[in-house]
C-alpha positions as semicolon CSV with decimal commas, in nm:
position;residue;x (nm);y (nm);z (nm)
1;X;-0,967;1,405;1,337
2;X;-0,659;1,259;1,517
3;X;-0,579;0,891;1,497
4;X;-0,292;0,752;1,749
5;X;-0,210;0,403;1,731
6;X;0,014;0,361;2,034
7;X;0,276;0,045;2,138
8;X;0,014;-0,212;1,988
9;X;0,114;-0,539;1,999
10;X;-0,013;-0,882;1,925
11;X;0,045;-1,232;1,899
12;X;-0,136;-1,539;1,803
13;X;-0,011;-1,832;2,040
14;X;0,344;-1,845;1,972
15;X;0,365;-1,627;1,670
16;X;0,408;-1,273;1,711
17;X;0,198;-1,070;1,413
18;X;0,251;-0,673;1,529
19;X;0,497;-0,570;1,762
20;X;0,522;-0,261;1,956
21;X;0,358;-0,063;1,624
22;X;0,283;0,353;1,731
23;X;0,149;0,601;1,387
24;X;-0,038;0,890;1,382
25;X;-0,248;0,934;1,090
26;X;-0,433;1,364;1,122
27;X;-0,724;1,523;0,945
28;X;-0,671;1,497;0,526
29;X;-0,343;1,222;0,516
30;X;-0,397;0,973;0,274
31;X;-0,130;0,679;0,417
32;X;-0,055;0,360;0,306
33;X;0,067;0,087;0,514
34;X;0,257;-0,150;0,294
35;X;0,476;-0,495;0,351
36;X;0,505;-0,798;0,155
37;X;0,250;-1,071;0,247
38;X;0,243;-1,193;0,632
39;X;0,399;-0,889;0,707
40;X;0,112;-0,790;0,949
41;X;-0,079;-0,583;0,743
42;X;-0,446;-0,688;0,796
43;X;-0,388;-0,757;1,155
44;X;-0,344;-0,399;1,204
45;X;-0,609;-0,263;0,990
46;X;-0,845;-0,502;1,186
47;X;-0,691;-0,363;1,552
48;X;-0,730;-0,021;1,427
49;X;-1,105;-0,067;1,304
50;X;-1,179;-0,251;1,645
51;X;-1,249;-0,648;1,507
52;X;-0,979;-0,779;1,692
53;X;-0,832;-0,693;2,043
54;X;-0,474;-0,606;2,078
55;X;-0,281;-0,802;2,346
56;X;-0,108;-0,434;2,424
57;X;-0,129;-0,116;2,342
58;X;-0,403;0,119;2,252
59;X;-0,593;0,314;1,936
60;X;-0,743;0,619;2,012
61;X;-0,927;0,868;1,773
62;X;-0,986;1,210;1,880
63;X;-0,834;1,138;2,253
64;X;-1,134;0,813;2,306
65;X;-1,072;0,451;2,296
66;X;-1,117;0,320;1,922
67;X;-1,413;0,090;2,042
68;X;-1,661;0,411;2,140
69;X;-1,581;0,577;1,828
70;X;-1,700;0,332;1,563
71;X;-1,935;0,537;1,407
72;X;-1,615;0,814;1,292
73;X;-1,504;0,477;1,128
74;X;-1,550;0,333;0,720
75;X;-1,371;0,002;0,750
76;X;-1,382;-0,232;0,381
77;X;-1,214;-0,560;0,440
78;X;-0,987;-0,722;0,190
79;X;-1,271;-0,948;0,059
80;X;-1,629;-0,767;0,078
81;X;-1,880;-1,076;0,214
82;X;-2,217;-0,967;0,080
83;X;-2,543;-1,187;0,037
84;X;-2,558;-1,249;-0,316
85;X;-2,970;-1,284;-0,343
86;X;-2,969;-0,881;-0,220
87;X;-3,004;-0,641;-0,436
88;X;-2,720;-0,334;-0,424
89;X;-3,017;-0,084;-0,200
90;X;-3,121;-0,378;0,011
91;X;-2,736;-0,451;0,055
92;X;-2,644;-0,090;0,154
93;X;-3,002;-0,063;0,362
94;X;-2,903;-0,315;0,539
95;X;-2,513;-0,226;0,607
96;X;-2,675;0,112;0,705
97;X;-2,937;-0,008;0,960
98;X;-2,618;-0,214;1,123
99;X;-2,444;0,089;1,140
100;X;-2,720;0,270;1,327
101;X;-2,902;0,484;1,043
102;X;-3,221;0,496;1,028
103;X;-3,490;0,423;0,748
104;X;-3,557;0,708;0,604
105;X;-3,230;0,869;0,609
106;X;-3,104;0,566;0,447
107;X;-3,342;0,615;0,150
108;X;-3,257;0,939;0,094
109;X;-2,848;0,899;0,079
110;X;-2,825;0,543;-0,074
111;X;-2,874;0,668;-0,412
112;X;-2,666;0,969;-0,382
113;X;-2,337;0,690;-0,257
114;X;-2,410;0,470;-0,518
115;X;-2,372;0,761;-0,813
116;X;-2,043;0,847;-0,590
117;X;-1,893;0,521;-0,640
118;X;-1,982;0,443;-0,962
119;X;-2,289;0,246;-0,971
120;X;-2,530;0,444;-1,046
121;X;-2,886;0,250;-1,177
122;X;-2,785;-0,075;-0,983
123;X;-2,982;-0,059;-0,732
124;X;-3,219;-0,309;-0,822
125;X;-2,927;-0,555;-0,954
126;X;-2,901;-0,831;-0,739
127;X;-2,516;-0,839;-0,575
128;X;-2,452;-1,198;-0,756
129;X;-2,469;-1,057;-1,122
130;X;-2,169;-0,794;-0,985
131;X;-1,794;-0,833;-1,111
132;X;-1,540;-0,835;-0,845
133;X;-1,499;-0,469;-0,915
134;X;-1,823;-0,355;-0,842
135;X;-1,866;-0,552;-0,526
136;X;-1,501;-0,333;-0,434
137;X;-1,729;-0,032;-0,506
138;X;-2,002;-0,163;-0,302
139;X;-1,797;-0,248;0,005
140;X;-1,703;0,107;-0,038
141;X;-2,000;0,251;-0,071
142;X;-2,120;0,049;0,261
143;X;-1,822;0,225;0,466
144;X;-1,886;0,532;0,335
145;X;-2,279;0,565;0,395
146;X;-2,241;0,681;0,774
147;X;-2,005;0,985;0,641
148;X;-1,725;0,841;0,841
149;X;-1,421;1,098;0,898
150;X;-1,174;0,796;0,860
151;X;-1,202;0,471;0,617
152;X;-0,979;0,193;0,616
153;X;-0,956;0,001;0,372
154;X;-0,723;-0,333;0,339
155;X;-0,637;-0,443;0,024
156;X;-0,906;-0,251;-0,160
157;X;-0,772;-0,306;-0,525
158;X;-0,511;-0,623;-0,452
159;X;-0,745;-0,886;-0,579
160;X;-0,885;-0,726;-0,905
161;X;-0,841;-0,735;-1,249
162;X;-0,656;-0,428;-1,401
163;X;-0,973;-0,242;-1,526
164;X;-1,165;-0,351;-1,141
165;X;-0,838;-0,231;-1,031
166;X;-0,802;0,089;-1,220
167;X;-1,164;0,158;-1,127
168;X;-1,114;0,134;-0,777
169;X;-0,814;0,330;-0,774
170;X;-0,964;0,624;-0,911
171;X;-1,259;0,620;-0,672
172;X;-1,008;0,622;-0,303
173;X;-0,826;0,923;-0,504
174;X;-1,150;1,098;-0,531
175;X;-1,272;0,971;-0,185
176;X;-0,912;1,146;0,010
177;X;-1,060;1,474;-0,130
178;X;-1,276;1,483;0,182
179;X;-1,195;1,207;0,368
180;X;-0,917;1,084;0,590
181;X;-0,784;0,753;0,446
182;X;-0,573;0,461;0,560
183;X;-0,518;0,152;0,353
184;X;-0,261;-0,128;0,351
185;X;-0,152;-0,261;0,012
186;X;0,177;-0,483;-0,105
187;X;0,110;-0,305;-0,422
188;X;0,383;-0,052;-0,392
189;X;0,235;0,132;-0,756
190;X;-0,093;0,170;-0,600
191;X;0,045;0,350;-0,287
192;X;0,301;0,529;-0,502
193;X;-0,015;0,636;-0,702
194;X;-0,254;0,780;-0,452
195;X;-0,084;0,797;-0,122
196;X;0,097;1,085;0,020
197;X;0,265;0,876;0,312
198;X;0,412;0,557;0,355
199;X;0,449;0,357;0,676
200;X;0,643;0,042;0,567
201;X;0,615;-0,269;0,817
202;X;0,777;-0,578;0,783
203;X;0,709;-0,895;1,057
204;X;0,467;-0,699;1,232
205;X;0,761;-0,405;1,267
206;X;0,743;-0,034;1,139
207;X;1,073;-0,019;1,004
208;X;0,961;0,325;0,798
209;X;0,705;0,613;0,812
210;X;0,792;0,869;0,528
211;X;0,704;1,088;0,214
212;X;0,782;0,936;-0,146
213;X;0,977;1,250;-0,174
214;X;1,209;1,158;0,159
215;X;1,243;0,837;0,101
216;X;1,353;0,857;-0,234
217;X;1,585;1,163;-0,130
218;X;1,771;0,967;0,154
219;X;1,765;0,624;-0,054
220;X;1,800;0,700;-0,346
221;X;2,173;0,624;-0,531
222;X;2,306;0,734;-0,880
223;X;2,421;0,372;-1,030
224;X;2,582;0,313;-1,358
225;X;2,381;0,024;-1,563
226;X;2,540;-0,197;-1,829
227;X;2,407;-0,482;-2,008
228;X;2,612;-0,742;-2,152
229;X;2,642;-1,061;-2,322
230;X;2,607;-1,412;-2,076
231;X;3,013;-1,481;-2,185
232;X;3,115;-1,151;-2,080
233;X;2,986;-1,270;-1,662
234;X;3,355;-1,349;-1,530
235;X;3,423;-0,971;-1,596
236;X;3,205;-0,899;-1,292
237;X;3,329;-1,154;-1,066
238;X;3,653;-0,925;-1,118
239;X;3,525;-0,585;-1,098
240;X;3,366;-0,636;-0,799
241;X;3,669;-0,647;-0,592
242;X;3,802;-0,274;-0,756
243;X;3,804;-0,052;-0,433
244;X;3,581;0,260;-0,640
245;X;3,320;-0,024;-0,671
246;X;3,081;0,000;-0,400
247;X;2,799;-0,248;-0,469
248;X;2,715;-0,489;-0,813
249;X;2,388;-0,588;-0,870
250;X;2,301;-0,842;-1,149
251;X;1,983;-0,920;-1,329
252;X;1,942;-1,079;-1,651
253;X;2,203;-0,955;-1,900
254;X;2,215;-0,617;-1,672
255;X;2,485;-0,520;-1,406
256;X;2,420;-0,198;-1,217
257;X;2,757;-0,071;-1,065
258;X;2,729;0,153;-0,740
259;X;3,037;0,353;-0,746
260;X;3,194;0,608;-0,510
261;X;3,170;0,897;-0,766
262;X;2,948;0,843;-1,086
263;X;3,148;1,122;-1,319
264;X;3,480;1,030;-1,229
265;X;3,449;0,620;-1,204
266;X;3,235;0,579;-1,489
267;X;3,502;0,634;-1,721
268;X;3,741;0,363;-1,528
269;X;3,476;0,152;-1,509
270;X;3,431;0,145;-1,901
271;X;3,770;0,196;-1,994
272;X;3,812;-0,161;-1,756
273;X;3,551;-0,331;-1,965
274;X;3,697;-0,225;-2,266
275;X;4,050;-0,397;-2,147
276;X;3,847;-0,667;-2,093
277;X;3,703;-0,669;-2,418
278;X;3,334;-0,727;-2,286
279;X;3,052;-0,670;-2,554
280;X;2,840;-0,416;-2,413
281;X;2,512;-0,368;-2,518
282;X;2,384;-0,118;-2,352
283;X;2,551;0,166;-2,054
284;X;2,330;0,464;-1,889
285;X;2,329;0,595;-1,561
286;X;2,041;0,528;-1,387
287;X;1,881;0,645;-1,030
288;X;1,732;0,353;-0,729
289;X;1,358;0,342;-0,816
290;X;1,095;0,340;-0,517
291;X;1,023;-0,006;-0,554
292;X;1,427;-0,061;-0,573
293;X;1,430;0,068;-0,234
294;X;1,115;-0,141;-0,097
295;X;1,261;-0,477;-0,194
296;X;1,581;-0,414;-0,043
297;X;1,456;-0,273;0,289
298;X;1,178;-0,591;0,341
299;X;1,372;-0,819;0,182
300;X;1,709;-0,790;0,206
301;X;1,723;-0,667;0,601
């Protein structure tokens, strides 16, 4: 399975929502396509799983236009719409017959999805008596029951409590086993947790496409952390302007110090405060964490 999402762009009226986005996704990733809200997100999930038209650009899986491939495709949308006076089998019978399965082939695999995804001996339930997790795992369940090669799923776990959440989460890490998943989030912990790629878009712009492991390693910076007391603040104002002092980031009580070399100007650095006579708390070194990095390059750019 080969998914190319080439120069797609689109715009509602004046407002530009995805601009000039190309990705790849192959058989087996698992990638996650995370931005803060109104970054473009669900746009792009809906080009790629053909409910909206792109004004340019293309999607093709396995060489053919997007639009005659829908069957390779799972697609759960943000917020599952079911009809609440079905039962679970009459929910997924019906998804199924939509999708083009027939009958009796439907009776045979709905129960075998439904163990899958956690729900087994619901099928009689009636989708209204559901929490917002299960419906999750029904929506699921519906883009899985055509044994699609890729599922997209947008926003799968962003709306749930922590145990729908957790619930959820534990089912797409079992589903990338076999297979091929795409899913936006601006949950950075859930990609972090069961993605093995990140494509990071902000205003409808991939600005990144990377491993955790890369973008940590070329992000990444060694900082030294202190925390001290609120009367002990004009001290920063002056360190700032030290030329070994690269960056000084403040929050709360805590000021983390990005210095030209860690071993050597850590030492300055305290033997400054101590001059000073700032009350400190608390000092460690202390490494840029992933979501460090995500704030700075969607927000801060």
């Amino acid at each position: 399975m080969k998914l190319e999402i080439r120069h797609v762009t689109k715009s509602f009226r004046e407002r530009v929502s995805v601009s000039n986005f190309s990705m790849e996704l192959k058989s087996g990733d698992c990638v996650g396509l995370i931005g803060p809200n109104g970054a473009g997100k669900s746009t792009l999930i809906k080009i790629i799983a053909d409910i909206i038209n792109s004004n340019e650009g293309e999607v093709l899986l396995n060489g053919k236009n997007v639009s005659k491939m829908k069957r390779e495709i799972g697609y759960l949308p943000q917020y599952p719409n079911f009809f609440s006076w079905m039962t679970a089998k009459e929910t997924l019978m019906f998804m199924g017959q939509l999708s083009g399965l027939k009958k009796g082939e439907l009776t045979k695999s709905i129960s075998n999805i439904l163990i899958k995804v956690g729900l087994h001996g619901t099928e009689d339930l009636k989708v209204s008596t559901f929490s917002g997790g299960m419906k999750q795992r029904l929506g699921i369940a519906q883009a899985l029951l055509h044994k699609p090669s890729l599922i997209i799923m947008d926003e799968p776990a962003s709306a749930l409590d922590p145990i729908g959440r957790r619930e959820v989460l534990n089912l797409i890490e079992d589903i990338k086993k076999d297979t091929t998943v795409l899913l936006s989030t601006h949950i950075l912990s859930d990609a972090e947790e069961i993605c093995d790629r990140f494509v990071i878009i902000k205003d409808g712009i991939k600005i990144e496409d990377t491993t955790i492991r890369e973008l940590l390693k070329r992000n990444s910076k060694s900082k030294l952390s202190l925390e001290i007391t609120s009367k002990d603040f004009e001290w920063v104002n002056v360190i700032k302007n030290l030329s070994y002092v690269k960056d000084v980031e403040i929050t709360g009580t805590k000021v983390k110090f990005e210095v030209d070399n860690l071993e050597k100007n850590k030492s300055l650095l305290l033997k400054h405060a101590l001059d000073y006579n700032v009350d400190i708390i608390k000092l460690e070194t202390c490494t840029d964490t992933l979501e460090d990095i995500f704030l700075k390059m969607v927000v801060e750019k």
